[in-house]
N, C-alpha and C positions, 0 to 999 in steps of 0.2 A: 212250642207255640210262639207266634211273633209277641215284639213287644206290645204292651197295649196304650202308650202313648198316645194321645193322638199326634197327628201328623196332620197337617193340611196337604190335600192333592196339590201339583202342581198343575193349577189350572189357568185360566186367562180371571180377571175379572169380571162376578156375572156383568152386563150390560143394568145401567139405570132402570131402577122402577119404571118410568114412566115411556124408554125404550119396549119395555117387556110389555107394559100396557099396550103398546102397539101389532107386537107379539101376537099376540094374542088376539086382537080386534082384525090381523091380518088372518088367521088362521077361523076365524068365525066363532070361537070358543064361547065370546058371551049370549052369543045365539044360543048354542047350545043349554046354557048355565040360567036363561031367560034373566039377563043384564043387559041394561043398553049400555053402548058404549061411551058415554058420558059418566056412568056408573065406573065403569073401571078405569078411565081415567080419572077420575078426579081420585076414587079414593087411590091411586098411582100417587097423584101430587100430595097428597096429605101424608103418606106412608113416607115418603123419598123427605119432604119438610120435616118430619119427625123424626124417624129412623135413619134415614139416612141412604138406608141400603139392605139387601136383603132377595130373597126368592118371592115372587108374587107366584100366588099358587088359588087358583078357585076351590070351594070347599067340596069335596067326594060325592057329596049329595048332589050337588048341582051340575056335575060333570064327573060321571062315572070315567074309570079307567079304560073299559070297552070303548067309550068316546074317546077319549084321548089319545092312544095307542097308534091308531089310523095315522092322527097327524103327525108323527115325528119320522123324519127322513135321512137317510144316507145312502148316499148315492143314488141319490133319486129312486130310493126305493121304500115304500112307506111300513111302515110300521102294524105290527099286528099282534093279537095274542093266539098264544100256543092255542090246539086243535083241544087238545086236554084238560083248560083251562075254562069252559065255559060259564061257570061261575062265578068269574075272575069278581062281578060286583058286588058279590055278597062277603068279599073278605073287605071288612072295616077295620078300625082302628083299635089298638089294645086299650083294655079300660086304664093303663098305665101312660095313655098317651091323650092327652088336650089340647083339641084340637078345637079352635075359638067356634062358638058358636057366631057363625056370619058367613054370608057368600064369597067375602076375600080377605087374605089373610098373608103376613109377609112369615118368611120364615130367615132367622139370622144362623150365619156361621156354617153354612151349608159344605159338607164334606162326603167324599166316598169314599173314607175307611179302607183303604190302600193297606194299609198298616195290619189289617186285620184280616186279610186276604189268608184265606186255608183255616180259620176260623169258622165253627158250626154257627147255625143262627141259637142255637142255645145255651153258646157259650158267649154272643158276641152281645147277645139282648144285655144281660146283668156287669157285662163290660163297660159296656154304653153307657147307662145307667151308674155306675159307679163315678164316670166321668163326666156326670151333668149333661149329658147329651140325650138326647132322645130319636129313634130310630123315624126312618123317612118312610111313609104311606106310601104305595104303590104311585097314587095319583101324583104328590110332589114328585116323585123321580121322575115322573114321566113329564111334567113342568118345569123341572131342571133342566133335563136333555132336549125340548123346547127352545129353551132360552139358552141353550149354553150348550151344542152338539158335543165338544170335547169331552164333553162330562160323559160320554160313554165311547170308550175304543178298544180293540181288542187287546184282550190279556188282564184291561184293568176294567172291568165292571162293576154290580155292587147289588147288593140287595136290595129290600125293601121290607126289611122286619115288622115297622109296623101294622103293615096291614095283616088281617090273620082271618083266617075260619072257621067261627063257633059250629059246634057239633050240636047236632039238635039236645043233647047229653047236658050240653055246656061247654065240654074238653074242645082245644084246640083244635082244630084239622091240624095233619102234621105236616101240610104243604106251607110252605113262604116263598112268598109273590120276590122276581127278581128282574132286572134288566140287563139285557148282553144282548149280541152279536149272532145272527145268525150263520149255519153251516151249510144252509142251505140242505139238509141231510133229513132222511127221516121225513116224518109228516108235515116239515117246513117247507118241502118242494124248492127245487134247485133255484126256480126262479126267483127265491127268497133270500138268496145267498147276501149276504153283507147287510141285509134288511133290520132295522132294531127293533126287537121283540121282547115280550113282556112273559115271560114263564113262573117257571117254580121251579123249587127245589127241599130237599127233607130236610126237617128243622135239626134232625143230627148229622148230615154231612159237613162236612168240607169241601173246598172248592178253592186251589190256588188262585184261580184268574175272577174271583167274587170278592169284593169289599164290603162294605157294610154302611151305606146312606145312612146320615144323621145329620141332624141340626141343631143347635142349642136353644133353639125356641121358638114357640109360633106364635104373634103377636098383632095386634091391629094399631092404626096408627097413635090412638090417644093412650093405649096400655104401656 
């Protein structure tokens, strides 16, 4: 098993809050979210004034991951979730994750867990976790590769642990939500080939070309 260090990907730096804020006002997101767009910029400036820096991410409520998925592109090809997946909005956040109560929210230290690649999600959750980190909601990864396309290219992908699927029981669903690379294969349709999609994968596999999203914390700007 890899080391469990973390490792920072090597990525570009995200773009300014208040870049992202634009982001997003480009992409019609606060429409969707019912924020005007004064709304997300300002709380931009106040986050970027305090923090500094960080992922701007809308809360799951307000913009499901079905909404979001559409908008992210490679190769001009957009984004979607798998055919199997119809659910995708009913997977929320683990009761181990805190997730601010408010429309927007920054998230610090944002990583894809490179390091952890061939790692199960039931080995990688209590890893994380051991390492003060906390695993990325479907929705932020899909907010990351938004604002930051490199955050997803082939080979190096990554999960999205947190978000998960209560069984009417209680018990886990034993799917977790993940982002990669289409094959264009299968019920993707060829025309899908290179497109970025939102699937799953079993909480006991492994997966070389999967890492493991996480962030060390999700905060608003006066916290």
């Amino acid at each position: 098993m890899p080391d469990p260090t973390p490792v920072t990907s090597a990525l570009p730096a995200l773009p300014p809050l208040s870049a992202q804020a634009e982001t997003l006002l480009a992409l019609e997101v606060h429409k969707i979210a019912d924020l005007s767009a004064d709304e997300i910029r300002d709380f931009a400036e106040a986050a970027e004034t305090g923090a500094g820096g960080g992922l701007l991410a809308v809360h799951p409520d307000r913009v499901p991951a079905s909404a979001l998925a559409p908008l992210l592109r490679r190769d001009d090809k957009p984004g979607f979730v798998v055919v199997d997946m119809p659910d995708v909005d009913l997977f929320t956040p683990l009761d181990t994750v805190a997730v601010p109560d408010a429309p927007l929210y920054v998230l610090g230290g944002v990583d894809r867990g490179d390091h952890m690649a061939n790692w199960s999600p039931d080995e990688a959750l209590p890893a994380l976790t051991a390492q003060g980190r906390t695993p990325l909601l479907l929705t932020e990864g899909i907010h990351w590769v938004l604002q930051q396309p490199a955050a997803l290219e082939r080979n190096h992908c990554f999960m999205t642990i947190g978000s998960r699927l209560r069984k009417a029981g209680g018990t886990l669903d034993a799917r977790t939500p993940a982002l990669w690379i289409s094959n264009g294969t299968g019920r993707d349709g060829r025309e899908r080939r290179n497109a970025p999609k939102a699937g799953w994968c079993w909480a006991g596999n492994r997966h070389t070309w999967l890492g493991f999203g996480s962030t060390t914390g999700r905060h608003l700007p006066d916290a």
